[in-house]
SEROLO-502287 format. One line per field, with one value per residue (C-alpha): x, y, z; residue in one letter; residue number from 1. Coordinates in Angstrom, 3 decimals. Layout:
N
u: X | ...;
v: Y | ...;
w: Z | ...;
r: A | ...;
k: NUM | ...;
***
This chain:
363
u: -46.014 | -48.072 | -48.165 | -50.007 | -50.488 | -51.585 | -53.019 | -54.086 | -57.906 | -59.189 | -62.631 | -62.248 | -62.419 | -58.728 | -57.529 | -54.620 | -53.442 | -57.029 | -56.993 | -53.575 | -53.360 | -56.622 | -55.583 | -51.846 | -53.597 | -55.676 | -52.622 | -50.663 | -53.190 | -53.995 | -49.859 | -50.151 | -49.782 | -51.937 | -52.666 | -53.804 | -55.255 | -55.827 | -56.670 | -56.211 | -60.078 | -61.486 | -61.985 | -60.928 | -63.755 | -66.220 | -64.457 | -66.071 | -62.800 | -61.891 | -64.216 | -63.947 | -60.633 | -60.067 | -56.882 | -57.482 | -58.041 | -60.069 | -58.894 | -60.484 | -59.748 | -56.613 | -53.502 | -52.300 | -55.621 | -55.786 | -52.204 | -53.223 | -56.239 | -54.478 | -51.483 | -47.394 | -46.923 | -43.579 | -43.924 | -45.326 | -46.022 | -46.691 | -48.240 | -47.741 | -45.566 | -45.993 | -49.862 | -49.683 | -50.538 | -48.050 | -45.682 | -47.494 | -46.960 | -42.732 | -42.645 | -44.741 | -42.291 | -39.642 | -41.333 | -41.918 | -38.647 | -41.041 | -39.924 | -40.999 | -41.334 | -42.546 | -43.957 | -43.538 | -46.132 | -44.612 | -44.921 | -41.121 | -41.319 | -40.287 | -44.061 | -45.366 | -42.847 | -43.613 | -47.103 | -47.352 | -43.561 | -43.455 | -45.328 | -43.438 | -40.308 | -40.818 | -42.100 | -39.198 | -36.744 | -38.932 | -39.817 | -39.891 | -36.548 | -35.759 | -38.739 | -37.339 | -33.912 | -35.664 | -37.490 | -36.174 | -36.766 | -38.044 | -40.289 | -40.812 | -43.455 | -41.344 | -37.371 | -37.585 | -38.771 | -36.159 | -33.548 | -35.287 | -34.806 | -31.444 | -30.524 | -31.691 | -29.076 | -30.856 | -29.205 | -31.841 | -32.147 | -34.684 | -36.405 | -38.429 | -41.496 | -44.436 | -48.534 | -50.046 | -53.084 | -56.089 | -56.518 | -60.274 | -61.149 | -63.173 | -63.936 | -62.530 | -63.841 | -67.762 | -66.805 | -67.999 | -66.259 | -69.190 | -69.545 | -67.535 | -64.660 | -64.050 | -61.053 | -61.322 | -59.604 | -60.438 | -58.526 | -58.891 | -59.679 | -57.109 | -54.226 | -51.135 | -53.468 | -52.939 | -56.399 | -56.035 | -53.839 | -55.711 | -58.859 | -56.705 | -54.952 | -58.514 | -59.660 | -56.488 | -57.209 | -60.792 | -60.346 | -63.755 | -65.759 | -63.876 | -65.531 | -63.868 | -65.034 | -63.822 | -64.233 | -63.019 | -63.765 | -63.503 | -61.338 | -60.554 | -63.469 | -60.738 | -63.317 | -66.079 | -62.781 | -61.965 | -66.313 | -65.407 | -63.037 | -64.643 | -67.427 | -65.173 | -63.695 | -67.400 | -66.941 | -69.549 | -71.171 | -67.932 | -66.131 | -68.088 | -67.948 | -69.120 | -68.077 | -66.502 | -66.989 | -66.625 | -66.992 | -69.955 | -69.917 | -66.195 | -65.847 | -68.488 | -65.913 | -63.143 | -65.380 | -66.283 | -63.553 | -61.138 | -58.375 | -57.511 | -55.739 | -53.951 | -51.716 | -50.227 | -47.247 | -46.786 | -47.637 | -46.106 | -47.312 | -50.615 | -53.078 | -55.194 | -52.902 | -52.614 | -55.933 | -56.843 | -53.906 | -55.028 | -58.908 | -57.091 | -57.095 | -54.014 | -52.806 | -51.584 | -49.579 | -46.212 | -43.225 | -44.488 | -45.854 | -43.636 | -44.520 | -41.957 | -42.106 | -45.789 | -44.155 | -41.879 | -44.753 | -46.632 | -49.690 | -49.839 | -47.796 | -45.231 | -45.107 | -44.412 | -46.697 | -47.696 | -49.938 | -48.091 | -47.258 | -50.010 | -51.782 | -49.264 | -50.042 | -54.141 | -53.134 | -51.397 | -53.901 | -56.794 | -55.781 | -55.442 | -58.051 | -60.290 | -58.525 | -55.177 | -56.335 | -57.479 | -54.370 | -52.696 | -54.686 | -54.126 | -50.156 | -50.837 | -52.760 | -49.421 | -47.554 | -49.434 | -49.869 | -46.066 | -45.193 | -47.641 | -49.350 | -50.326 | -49.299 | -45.949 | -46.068 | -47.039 | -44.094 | -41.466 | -42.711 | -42.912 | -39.435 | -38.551 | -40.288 | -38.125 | -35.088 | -35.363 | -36.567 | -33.432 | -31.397 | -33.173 | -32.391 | -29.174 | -28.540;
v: -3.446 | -4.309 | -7.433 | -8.695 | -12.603 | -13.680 | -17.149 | -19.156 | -19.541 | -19.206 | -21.481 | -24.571 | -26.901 | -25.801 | -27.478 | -26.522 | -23.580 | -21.804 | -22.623 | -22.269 | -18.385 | -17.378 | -18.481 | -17.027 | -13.817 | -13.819 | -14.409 | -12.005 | -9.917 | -10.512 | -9.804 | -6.037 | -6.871 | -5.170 | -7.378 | -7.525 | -10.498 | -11.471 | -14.565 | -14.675 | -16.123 | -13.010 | -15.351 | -13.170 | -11.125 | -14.728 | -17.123 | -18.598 | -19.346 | -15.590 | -14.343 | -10.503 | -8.782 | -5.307 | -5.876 | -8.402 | -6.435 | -8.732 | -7.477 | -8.295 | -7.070 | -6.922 | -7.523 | -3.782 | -2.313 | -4.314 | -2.902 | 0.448 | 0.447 | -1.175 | 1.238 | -0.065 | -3.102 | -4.132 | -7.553 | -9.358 | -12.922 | -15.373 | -18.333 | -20.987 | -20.926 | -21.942 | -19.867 | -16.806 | -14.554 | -15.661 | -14.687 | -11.115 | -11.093 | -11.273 | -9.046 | -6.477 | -7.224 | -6.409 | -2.830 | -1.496 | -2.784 | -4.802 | -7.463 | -10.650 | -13.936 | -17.215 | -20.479 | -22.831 | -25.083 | -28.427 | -27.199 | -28.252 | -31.697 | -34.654 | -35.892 | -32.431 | -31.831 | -35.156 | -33.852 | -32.401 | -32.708 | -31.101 | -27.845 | -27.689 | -27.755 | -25.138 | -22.756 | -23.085 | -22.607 | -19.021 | -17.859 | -19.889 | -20.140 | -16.532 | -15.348 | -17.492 | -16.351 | -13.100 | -13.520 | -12.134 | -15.380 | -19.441 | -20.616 | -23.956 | -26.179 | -29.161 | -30.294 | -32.171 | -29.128 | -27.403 | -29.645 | -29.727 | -26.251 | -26.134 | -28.650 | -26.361 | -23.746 | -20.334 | -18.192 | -17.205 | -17.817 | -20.586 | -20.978 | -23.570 | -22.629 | -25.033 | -23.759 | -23.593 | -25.503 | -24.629 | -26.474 | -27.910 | -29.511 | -32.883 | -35.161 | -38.236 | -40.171 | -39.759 | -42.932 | -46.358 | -49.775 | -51.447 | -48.454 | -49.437 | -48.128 | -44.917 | -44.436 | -41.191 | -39.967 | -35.901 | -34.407 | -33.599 | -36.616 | -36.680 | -39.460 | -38.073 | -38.641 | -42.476 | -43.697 | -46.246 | -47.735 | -47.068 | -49.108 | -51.918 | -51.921 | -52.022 | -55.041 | -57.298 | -56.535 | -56.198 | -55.303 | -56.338 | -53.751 | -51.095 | -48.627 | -45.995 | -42.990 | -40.504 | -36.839 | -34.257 | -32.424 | -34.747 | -32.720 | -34.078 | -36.828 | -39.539 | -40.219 | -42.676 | -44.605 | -45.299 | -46.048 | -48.784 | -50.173 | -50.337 | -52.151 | -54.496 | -55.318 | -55.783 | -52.957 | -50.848 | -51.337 | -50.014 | -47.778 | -44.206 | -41.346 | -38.647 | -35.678 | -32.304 | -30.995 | -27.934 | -26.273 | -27.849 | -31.567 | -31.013 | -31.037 | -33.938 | -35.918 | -35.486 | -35.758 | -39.325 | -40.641 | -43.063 | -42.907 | -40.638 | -42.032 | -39.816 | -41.765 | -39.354 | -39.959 | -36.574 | -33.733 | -30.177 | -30.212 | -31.919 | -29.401 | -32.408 | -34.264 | -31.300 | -30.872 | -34.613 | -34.529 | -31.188 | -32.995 | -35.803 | -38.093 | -40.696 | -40.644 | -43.144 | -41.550 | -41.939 | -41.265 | -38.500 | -36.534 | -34.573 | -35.727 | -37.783 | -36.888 | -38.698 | -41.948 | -40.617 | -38.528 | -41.542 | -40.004 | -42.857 | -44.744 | -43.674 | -46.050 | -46.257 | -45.418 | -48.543 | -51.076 | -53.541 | -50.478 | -49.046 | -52.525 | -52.909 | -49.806 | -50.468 | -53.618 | -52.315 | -49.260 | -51.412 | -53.464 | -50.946 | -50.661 | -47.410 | -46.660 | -46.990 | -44.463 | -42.152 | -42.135 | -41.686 | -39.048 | -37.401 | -36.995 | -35.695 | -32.752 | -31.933 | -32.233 | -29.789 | -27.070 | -27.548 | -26.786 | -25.460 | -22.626 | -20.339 | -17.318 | -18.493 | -19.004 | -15.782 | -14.400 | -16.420 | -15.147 | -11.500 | -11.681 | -12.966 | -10.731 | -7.809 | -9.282 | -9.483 | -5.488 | -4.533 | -6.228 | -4.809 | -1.316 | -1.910 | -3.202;
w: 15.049 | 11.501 | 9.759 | 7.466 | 6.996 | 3.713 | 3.130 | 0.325 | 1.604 | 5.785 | 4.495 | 7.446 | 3.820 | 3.066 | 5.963 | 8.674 | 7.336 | 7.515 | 11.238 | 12.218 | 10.380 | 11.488 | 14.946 | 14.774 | 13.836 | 16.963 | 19.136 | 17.689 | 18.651 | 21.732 | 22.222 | 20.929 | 17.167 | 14.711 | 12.181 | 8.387 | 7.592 | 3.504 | 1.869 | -1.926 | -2.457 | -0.493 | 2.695 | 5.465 | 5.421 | 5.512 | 7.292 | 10.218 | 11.817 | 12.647 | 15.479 | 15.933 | 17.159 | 17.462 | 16.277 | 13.734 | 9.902 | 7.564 | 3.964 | 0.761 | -2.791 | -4.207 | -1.881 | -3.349 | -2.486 | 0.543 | 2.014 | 0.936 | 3.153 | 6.210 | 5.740 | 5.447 | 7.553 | 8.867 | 8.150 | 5.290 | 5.906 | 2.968 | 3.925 | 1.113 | -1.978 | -6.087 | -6.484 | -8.528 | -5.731 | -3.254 | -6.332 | -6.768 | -2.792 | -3.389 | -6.256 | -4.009 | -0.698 | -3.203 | -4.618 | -1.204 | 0.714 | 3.111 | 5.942 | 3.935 | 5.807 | 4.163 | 6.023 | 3.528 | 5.038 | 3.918 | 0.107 | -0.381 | 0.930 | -1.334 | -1.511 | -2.304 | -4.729 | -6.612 | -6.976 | -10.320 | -10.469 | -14.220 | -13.455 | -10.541 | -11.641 | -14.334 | -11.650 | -9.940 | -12.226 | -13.519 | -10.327 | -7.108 | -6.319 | -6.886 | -5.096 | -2.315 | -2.103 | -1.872 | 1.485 | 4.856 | 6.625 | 5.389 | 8.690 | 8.973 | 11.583 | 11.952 | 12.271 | 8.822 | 6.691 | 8.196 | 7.060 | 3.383 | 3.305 | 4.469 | 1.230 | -0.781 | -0.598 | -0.724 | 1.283 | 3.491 | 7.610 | 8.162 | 11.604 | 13.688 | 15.126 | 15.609 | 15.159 | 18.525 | 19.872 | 21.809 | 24.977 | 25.122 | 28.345 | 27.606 | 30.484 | 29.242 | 32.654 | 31.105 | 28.702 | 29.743 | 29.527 | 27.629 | 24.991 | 21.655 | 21.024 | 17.903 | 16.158 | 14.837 | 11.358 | 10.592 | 7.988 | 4.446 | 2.285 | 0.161 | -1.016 | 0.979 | 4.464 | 3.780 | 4.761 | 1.854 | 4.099 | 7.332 | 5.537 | 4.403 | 8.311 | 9.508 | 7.224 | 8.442 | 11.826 | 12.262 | 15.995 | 18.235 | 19.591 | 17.592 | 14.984 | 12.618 | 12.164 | 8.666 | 9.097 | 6.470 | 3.135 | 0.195 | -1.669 | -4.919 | -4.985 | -3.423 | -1.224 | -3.741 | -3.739 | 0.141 | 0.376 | -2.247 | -0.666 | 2.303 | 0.616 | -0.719 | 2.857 | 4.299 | 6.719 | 6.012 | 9.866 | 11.406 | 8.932 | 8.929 | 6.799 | 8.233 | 6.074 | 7.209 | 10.820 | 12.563 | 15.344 | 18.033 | 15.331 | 15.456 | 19.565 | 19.907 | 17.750 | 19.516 | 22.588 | 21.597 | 20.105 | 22.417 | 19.886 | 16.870 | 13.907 | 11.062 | 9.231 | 6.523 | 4.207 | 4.715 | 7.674 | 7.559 | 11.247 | 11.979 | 13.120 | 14.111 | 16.139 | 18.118 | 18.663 | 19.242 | 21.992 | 22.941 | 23.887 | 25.206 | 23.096 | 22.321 | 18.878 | 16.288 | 13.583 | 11.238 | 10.790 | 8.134 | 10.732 | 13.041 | 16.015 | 16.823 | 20.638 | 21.222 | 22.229 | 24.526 | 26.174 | 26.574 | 24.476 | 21.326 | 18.802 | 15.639 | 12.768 | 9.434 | 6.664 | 5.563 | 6.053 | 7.976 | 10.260 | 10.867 | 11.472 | 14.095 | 15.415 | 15.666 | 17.264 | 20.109 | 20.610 | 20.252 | 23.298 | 25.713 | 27.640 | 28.787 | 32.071 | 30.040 | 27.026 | 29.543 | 30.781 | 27.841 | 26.898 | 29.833 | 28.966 | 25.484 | 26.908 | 29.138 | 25.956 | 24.144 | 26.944 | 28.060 | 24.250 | 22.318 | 23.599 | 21.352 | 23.091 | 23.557 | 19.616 | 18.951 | 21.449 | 19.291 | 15.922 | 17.582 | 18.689 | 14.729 | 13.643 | 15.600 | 15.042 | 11.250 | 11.227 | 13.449 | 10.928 | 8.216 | 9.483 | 9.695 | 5.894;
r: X | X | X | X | X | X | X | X | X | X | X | X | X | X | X | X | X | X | X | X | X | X | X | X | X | X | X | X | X | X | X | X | X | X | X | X | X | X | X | X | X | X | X | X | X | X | X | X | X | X | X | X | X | X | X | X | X | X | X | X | X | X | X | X | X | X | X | X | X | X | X | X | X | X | X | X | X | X | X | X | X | X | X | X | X | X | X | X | X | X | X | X | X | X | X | X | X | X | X | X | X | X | X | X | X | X | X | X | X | X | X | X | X | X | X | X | X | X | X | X | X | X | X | X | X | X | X | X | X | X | X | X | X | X | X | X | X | X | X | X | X | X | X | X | X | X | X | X | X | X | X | X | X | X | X | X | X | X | X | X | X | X | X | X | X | X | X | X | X | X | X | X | X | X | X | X | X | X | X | X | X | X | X | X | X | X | X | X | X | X | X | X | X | X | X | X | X | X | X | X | X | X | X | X | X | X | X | X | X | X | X | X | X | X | X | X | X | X | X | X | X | X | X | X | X | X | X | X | X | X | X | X | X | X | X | X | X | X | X | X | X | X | X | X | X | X | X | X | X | X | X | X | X | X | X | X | X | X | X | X | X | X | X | X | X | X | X | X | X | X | X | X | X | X | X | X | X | X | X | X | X | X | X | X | X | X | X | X | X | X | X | X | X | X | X | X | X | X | X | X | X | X | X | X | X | X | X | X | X | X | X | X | X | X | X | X | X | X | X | X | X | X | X | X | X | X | X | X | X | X | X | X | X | X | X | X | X | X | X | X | X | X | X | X | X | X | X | X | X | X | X | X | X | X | X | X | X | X | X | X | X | X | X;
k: 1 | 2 | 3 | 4 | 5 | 6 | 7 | 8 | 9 | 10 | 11 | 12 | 13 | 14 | 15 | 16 | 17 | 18 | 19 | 20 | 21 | 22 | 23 | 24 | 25 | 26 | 27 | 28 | 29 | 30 | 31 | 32 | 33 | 34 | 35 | 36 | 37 | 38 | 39 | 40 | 41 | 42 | 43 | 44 | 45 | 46 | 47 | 48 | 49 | 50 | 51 | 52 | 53 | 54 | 55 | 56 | 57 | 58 | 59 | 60 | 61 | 62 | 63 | 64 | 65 | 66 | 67 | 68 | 69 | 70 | 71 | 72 | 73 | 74 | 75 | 76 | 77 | 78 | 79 | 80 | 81 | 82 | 83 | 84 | 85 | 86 | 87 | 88 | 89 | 90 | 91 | 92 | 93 | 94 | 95 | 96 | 97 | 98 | 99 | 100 | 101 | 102 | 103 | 104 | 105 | 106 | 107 | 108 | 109 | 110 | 111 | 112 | 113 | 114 | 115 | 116 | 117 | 118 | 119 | 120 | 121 | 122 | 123 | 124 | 125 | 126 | 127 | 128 | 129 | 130 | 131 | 132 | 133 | 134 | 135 | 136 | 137 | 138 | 139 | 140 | 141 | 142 | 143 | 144 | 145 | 146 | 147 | 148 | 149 | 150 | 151 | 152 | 153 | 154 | 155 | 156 | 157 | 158 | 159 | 160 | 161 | 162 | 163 | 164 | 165 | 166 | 167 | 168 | 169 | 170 | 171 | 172 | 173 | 174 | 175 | 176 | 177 | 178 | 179 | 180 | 181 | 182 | 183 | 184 | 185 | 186 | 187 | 188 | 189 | 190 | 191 | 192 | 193 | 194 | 195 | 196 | 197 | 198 | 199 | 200 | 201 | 202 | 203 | 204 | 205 | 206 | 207 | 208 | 209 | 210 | 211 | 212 | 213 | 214 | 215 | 216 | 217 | 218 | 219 | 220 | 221 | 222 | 223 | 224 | 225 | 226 | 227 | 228 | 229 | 230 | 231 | 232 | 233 | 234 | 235 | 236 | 237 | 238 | 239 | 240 | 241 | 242 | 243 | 244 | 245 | 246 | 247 | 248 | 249 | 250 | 251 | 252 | 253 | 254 | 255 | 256 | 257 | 258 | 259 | 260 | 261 | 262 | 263 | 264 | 265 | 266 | 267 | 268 | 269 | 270 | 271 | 272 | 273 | 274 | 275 | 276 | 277 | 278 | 279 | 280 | 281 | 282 | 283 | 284 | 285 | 286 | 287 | 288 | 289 | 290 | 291 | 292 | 293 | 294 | 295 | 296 | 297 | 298 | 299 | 300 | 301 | 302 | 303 | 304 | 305 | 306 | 307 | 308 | 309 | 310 | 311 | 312 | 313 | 314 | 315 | 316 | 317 | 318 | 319 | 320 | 321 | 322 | 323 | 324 | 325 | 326 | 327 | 328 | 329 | 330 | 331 | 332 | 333 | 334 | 335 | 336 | 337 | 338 | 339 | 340 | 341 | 342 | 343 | 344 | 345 | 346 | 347 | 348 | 349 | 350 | 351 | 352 | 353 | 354 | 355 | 356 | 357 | 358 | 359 | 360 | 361 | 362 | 363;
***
């Protein structure tokens, strides 16, 4: 089988989609796919993210050119939805008679949809919906962006399938009782992550012999704003930025952290909070996030995203103690390789992927 996955950008600065592709394309791979992979800023032939695979195609150049060279796929999976390319990408699917599958990525959420409401709503009503209604198949990462496609009337079979995670081992016994305590926040900076909230939380609570630590690309400058009012709170000497990590800076983080903290309005899946589980860590999230299974795993806390929420939520984590987040983050990393494997993601898409080419041949 051929597919080719098309993404916005694979840089690490664009966030969970640049992993979670670059890594889908690997699996796929490793399960007998050949794969196409193209990235609409020319990425897939840089990124850092996409070690080699014989199997794996990094295309650059036009995504005409770049089909041309790879040869017909099967499949043509759009990853993201209102960019001019990922419109180019539909018109093509519709030229050649290609397989077209779209992961919407949480781009048809309420909050997302809000954002820039008036150019979005004028791209919808010239293009997006039809391009939409055109697709084989709507994939979605989490139960709720399911059901906001399903209000939405388009005609077209929507399915759940989560992103996988890697499993890291981390020995989470090397951390001391007298060491303080991290909270760890990695993500993009960016409004819908709520750290505005997650500073104010922090300045009700002040919890002793707790520090926070900020990791992620300041995307849109939000970030001179969050270091103000952290200034403002007077805590400077335990609220950290540390700017974007990867790879070796990246595992140290998670390495050191005793609790990770992402406490979005909004998560199409939460790359991180698979990852943080995945390194056994515990996790305190919201309801935005679909994660609603941590609690029940025993792995961290849900709350609402708002302050008096998530200051709950730091109050109860913060009093656990190290034996107790050990243990904690021991479940999470059960979680994770009980459902999110990313060769048993790859099988699901593989077997979507079949079944929307059988019925394709039979139209």
């Amino acid at each position: 089988m051929k597919v080719v996955l098309a993404v916005k950008s694979l840089f690490p600065s664009y966030g969970g989609p640049a992993f979670s592709v670059s890594r889908l394309a690997l699996a796929l791979a490793d399960a007998g796919v050949e794969v196409g992979l193209w990235a609409s800023d020319t990425s897939a032939v840089e990124s850092p993210l996409l070690p080699r695979h014989a199997s794996v195609h990094p295309m650059a150049g036009s995504i005409i050119d770049a089909i041309n060279r790879f040869g017909q796929p099967e499949i043509l999976h759009d990853n993201g939805i209102w960019l001019p390319h990922n419109h180019r990408l539909a018109e093509l699917a519709a030229q050649r008679n290609l397989v077209r599958v779209v992961s919407t990525r949480g781009m048809l959420e309420p909050w997302a949809m809000n954002h820039k409401r008036v150019k979005k709503r004028l791209a919808w009503w010239l293009y997006q919906r039809r391009d939409l209604r055109r697709a084989a198949y709507h994939h979605a990462t989490a139960e709720a962006e399911v059901k906001n496609l399903q209000r939405l009337e388009l005609g077209v079979p929507i399915g759940l399938i989560p992103n996988g995670v890697d499993i890291s081992y981390v020995d989470r016994h090397q951390r001391t009782p007298c060491e303080i305590r991290t909270a760890l926040f990695l993500g993009r900076i960016h409004p819908v992550k709520g750290l505005s909230l997650l500073v104010e939380a922090w300045a009700r609570l002040r919890p002793y012999g707790w520090q926070l630590n900020i990791a992620g690309n300041d995307e849109i400058g939000y970030q001179t704003e969050l270091q103000k009012k952290v200034s403002a709170a007077q805590l400077s000497d335990v609220v950290h930025f540390l700017g974007p990590l990867y790879g070796e800076n990246k595992e140290r983080a998670f390495a050191s952290a005793d609790l990770f903290v992402i406490p979005s309005f909004l998560e199409s899946f939460g790359m991180a909070i698979g990852e943080a589980l995945a390194h056994g860590v515990p996790v305190l999230t919201t309801t935005g996030a679909p994660w609603p299974m941590i609690p029940g795993w025993g792995c961290g806390w849900t709350v609402t995203p708002t302050v008096e929420g998530i200051t709950e939520g730091l109050r109860a984590a913060t009093s656990v103690d190290l034996a107790g987040l050990i243990a904690m983050g021991k479940s999470g990393r059960e979680l994770v390789q009980k459902d999110f494997a990313w060769a048993n993601v790859a099988e699901r898409f593989i077997d979507t992927y079949e079944t929307l080419l059988m019925r394709a041949s039979l139209m």
